[in-house]
C-alpha positions in Angstrom: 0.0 0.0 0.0 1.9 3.7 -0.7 1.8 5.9 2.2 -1.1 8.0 2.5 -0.6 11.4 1.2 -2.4 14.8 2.5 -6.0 14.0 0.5 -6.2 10.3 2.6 -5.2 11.9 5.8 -7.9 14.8 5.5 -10.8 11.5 4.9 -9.1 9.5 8.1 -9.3 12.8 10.0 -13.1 13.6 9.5 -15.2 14.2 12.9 -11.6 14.1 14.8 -10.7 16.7 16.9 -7.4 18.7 16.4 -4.6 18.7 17.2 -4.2 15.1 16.8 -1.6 12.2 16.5 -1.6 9.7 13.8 0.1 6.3 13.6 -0.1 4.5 10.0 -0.5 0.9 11.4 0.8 -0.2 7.8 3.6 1.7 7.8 4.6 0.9 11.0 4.1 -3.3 10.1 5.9 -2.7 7.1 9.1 -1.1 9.4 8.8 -4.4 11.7 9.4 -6.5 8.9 12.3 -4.5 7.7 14.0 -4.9 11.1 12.9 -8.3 11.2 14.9 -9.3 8.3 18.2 -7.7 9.5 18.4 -10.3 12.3 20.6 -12.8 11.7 22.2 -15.7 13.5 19.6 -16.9 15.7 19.7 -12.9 17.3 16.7 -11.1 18.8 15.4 -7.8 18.8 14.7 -6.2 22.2 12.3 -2.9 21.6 13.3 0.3 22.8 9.6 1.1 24.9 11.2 4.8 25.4 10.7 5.3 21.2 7.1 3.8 21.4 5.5 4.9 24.9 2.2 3.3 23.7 1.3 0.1 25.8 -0.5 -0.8 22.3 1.2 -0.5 20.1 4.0 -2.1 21.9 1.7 -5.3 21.8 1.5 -5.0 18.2 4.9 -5.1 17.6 6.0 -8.2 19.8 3.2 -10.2 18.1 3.9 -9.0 14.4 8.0 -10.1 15.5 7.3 -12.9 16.5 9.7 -15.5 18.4 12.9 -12.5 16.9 11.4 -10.0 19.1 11.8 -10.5 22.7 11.4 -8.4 25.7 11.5 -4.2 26.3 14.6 -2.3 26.9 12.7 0.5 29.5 14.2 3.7 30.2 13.4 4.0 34.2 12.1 1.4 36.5 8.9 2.8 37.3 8.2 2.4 33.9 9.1 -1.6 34.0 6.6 -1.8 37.1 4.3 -0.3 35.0 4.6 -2.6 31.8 4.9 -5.2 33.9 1.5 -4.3 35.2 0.3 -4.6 31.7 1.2 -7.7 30.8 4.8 -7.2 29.6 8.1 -9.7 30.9 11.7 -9.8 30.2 12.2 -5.9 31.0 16.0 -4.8 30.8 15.9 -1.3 32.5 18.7 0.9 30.5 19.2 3.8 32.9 20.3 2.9 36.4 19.2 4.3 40.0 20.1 4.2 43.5 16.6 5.2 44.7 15.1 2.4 47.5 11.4 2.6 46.5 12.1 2.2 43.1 14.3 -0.5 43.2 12.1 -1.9 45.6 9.5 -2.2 42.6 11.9 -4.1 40.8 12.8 -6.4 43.3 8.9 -6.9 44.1 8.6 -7.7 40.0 11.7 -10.3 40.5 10.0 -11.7 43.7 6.5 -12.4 41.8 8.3 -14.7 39.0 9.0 -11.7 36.3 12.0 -11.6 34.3 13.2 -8.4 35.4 17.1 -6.8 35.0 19.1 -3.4 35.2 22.2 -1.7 34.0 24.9 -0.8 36.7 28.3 0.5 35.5 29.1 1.7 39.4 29.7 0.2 43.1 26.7 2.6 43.9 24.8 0.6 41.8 25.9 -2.6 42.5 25.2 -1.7 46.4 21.9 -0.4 45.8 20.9 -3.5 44.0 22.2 -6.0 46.3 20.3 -3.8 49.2 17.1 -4.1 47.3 17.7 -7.8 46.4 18.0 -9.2 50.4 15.1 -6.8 51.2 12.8 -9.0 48.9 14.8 -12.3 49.6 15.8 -12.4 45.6 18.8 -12.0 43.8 18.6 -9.4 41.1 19.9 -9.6 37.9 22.5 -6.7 36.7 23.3 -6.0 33.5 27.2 -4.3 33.0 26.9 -1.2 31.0 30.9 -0.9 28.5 31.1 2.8 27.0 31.8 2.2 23.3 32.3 5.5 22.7 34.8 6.5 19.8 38.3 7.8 21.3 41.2 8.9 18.8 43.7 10.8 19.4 44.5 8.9 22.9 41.2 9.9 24.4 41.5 13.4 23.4 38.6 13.5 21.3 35.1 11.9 22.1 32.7 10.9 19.8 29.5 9.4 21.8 27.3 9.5 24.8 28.3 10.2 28.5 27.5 7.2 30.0 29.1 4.6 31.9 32.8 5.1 32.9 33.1 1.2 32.4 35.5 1.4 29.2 37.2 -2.0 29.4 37.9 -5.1 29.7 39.4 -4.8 33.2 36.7 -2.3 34.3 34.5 -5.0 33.4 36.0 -7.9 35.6 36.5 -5.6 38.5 33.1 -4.4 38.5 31.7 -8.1 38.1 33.6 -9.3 40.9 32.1 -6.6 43.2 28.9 -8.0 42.2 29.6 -11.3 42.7 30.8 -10.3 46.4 27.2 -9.1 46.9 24.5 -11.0 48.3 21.0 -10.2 46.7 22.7 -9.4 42.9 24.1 -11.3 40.4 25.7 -10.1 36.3 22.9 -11.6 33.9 24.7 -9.7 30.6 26.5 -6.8 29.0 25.2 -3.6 27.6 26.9 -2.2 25.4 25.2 1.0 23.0 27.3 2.3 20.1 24.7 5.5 20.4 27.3 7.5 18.5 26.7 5.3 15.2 23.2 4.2 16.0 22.4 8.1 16.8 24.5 9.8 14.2 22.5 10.6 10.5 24.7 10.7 8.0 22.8 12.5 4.8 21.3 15.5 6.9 19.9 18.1 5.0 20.5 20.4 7.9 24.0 20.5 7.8 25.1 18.9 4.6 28.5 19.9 4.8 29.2 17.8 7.8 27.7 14.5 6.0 31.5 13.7 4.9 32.5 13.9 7.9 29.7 11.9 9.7 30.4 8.8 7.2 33.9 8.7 7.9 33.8 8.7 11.4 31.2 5.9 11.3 33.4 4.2 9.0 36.1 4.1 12.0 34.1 4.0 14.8 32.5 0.7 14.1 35.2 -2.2 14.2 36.2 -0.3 16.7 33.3 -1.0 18.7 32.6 -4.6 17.4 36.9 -5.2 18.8 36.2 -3.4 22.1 32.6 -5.2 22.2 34.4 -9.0 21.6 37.4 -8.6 23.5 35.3 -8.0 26.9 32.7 -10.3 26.4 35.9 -12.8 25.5 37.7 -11.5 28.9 34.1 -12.0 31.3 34.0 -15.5 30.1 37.1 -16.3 30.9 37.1 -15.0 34.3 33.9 -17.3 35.2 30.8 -14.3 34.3 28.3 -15.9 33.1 26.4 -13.6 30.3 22.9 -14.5 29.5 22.4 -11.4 26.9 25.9 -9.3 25.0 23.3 -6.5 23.8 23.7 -3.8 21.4 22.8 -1.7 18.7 19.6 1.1 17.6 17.6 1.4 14.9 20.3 3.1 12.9 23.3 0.6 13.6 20.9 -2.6 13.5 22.4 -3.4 10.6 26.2 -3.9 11.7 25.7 -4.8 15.1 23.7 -8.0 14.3 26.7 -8.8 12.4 28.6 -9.8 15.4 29.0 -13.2 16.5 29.3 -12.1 20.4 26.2 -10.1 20.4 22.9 -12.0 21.4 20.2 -9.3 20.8 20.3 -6.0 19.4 17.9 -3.1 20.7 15.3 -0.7 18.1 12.3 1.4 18.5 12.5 4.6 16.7 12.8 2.5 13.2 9.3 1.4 13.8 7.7 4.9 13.9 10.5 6.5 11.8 10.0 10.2 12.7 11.7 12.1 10.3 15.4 12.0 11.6 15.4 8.7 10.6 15.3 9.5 7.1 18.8 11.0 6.9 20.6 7.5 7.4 21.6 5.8 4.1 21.0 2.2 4.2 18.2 2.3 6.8 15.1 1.8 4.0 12.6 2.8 6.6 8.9 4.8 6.2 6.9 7.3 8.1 4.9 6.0 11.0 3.7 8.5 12.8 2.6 11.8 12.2 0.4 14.7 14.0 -1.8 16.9 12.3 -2.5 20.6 13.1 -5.6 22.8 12.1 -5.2 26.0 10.4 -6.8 28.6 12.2 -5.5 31.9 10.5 -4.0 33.1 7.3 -2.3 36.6 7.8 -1.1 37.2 4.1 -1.5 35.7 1.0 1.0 32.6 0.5 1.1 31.9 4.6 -1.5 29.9 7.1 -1.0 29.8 10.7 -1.9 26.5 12.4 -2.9 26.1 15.9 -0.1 25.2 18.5 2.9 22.8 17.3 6.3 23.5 19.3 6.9 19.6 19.7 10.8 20.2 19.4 12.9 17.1 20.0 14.9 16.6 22.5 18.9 16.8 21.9 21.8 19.5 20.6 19.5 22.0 19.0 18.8 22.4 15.8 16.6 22.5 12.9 16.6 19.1 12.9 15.4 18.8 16.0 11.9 20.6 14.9 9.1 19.0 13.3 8.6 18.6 9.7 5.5 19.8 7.8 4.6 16.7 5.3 1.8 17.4 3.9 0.7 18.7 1.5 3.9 19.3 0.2 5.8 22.1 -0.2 5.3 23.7 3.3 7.7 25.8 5.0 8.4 27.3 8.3 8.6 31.4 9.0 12.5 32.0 10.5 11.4 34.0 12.8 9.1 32.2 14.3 9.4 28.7 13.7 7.2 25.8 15.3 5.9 27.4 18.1 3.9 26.4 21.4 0.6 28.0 20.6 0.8 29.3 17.1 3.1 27.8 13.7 3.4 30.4 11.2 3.8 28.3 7.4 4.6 29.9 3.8 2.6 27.9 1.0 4.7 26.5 -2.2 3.9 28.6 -4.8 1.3 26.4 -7.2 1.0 24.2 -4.0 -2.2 22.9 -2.7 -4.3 25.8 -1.4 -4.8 25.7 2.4 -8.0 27.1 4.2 -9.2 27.6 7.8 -10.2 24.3 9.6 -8.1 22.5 6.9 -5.5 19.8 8.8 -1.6 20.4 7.8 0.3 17.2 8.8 3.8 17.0 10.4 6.5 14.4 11.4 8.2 14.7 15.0 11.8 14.5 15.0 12.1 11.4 17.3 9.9 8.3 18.1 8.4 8.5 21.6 8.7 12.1 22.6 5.7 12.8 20.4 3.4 10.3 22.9 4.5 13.0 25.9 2.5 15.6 24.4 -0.6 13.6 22.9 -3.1 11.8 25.4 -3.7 9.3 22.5 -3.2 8.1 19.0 -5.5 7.8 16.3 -4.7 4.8 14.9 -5.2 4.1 10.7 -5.1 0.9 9.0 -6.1 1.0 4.9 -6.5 4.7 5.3 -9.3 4.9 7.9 -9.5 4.8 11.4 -9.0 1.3 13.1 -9.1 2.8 16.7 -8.1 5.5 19.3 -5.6 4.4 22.3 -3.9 6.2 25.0 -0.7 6.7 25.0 1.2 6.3 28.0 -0.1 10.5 28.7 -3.2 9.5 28.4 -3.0 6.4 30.8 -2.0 9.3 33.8 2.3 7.6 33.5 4.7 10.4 33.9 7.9 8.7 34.9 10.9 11.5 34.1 
């Protein structure tokens, strides 16, 4: 089916109030199977639930992956006790935390039968866990965090995340073996994200110049993650670590990271939605998911209309990519001056373009996956071009967990 354009949006949007988000149910099954194929080797896909925050459409996804997709990678633990409260298993929490009651949750999840872990890359967290462990009577599984950021130059440069000062091999062992010395935790796998390959676009129209640049490094930076990635997964083994899971990748290094024989699972979300940064990686191959659709209340001058709210900028360094994209119909394009803003987005027409009036819908693209769910109570969903059904997101179910 092609991918609806502004005329099909305008039918599905009929009787629905706006502002409004849109998910193409299509599009997104069609992104599924396009992950789904770049698993090889008997590899899994964990989904990112941070890039989806929609406890349905997270459903849809695992069942449409099938026995390759297997658990959520969640971004707090609140959120785990949540999804777990829904239904959900097999929850890796990504960000770590020394906070009791939450860990508390956790440990209440591992008590009740749930497969249930967390990243640590610190004693703190290590002693935290352990604490929470022996309060519940469980051990609790951690998860080591490695920091594959790129460092030439002798360290002098950094290309990547600030994360976890765990940076090798023997950082590893040590901080296993103060795990192992605590009662109520135990290491279940490594984490190990190349964010700086899986985050980086490489064709942005933003800043062209830079694209160059951005391939080369990528074109460095990865072996050197899939060495660093083998040779401490090779050095835990061999010290007696047991690792259920060696996980890596995003949506935009899925790709290359399944490619590596140490690796057990790889980690996506934002591929299945797409929002539009997602289109400035080469080889991705991936379509527009979601969407959100705007009404135009004014039109100053001839040539512009004003729609009604619209600041949804991304998180991240800021930009112009980091803003939404107007999609349709084509041709739109944003005022300098003013931009997307919080209760008013100014927009010049193409000339030639399809005329816009007041009440008419204008359609956009978020910048990233699951921010756009933070500022919509729930999603219109579309299937064929009409409207299957209307779900919360996780706004609209009352969760507010950062």
């Amino acid at each position: 089916m092609p991918a609806m354009d502004w005329t099909d949006f305008c039918v599905a949007l009929q009787g629905e109030r706006l502002p409004a988000a849109l998910v193409d149910l299509d599009a997104l099954d069609r992104n599924v199977d396009r992950l789904k194929d770049r698993l090889t080797g008997g590899k899994t896909l964990r989904i990112a639930s941070k890039s989806v925050r929609h406890v349905g459409l997270l459903r849809r996804i695992l069942a449409r992956g099938g026995p390759s997709f297997q658990g959520l990678m969640c971004y707090c633990v609140d959120e785990a006790v949540a999804l777990a409260g829904e239904g959900f298993d097999d929850l890796l929490v990504a960000y770590p935390t020394v906070q009791a009651i939450a860990l508390d949750g956790l440990a209440g999840l591992a008590a009740s039968g749930r497969t249930v872990s967390v990243v640590v890359d610190c004693a703190a967290h290590v002693e935290a866990l352990g604490a929470a462990g022996r309060r519940a009577g469980v051990s609790l599984a951690a998860v080591l965090e490695l920091d594959v950021s790129y460092r030439p130059l002798g360290g002098r440069a950094h290309l990547g995340v600030r994360r976890s000062p765990l940076r090798s091999a023997t950082d590893c062992i040590a901080l296993a073996r103060l795990v192992a010395r605590v009662p109520g935790a135990h290491v279940a796998g490594l984490m190990a994200y190349e964010a700086h390959i899986a985050g980086l676009p490489d064709r942005n129209p933003f800043s062209p110049r830079m694209n160059p640049v951005r391939r080369a490094l990528k074109r460095r930076a990865m072996p050197a993650v899939a060495r660093l990635r083998g040779e401490v997964v090779a050095a835990l083994r061999a010290d007696g670590v047991r690792l259920d899971r060696v996980n890596g990748g995003g949506t935009g290094s899925v790709h290359h990271t399944t490619r590596e024989e140490v690796v057990t699972e790889v980690t996506a979300g934002s591929g299945f939605l797409c929002p539009h940064l997602f289109d400035y990686y080469a080889d991705l191959g991936l379509e527009p998911a979601a969407f959100f659709a705007l009404e135009v209340c004014r039109a100053s001058d001839p040539g512009y209309v004003t729609c009604a709210g619209g600041g949804y900028v991304a998180s991240g360094e800021p930009g112009w990519d980091r803003v939404p994209i107007p999609y349709a119909p084509p041709g739109l394009r944003y005022v300098p001056m003013e931009g997307a803003g919080e209760v008013q987005t100014p927009l010049r027409l193409r000339a030639g373009g399809q005329p816009l009036a007041v009440g008419d819908p204008v359609i956009f693209r978020h910048a990233k996956a699951g921010e756009l769910a933070e500022r919509f109570a729930r999603y219109v969903l579309l299937r064929g071009g009409a409207v299957e059904g209307v779900e919360p997101t996780y706004r609209g179910r009352g969760w507010c967990f950062l």
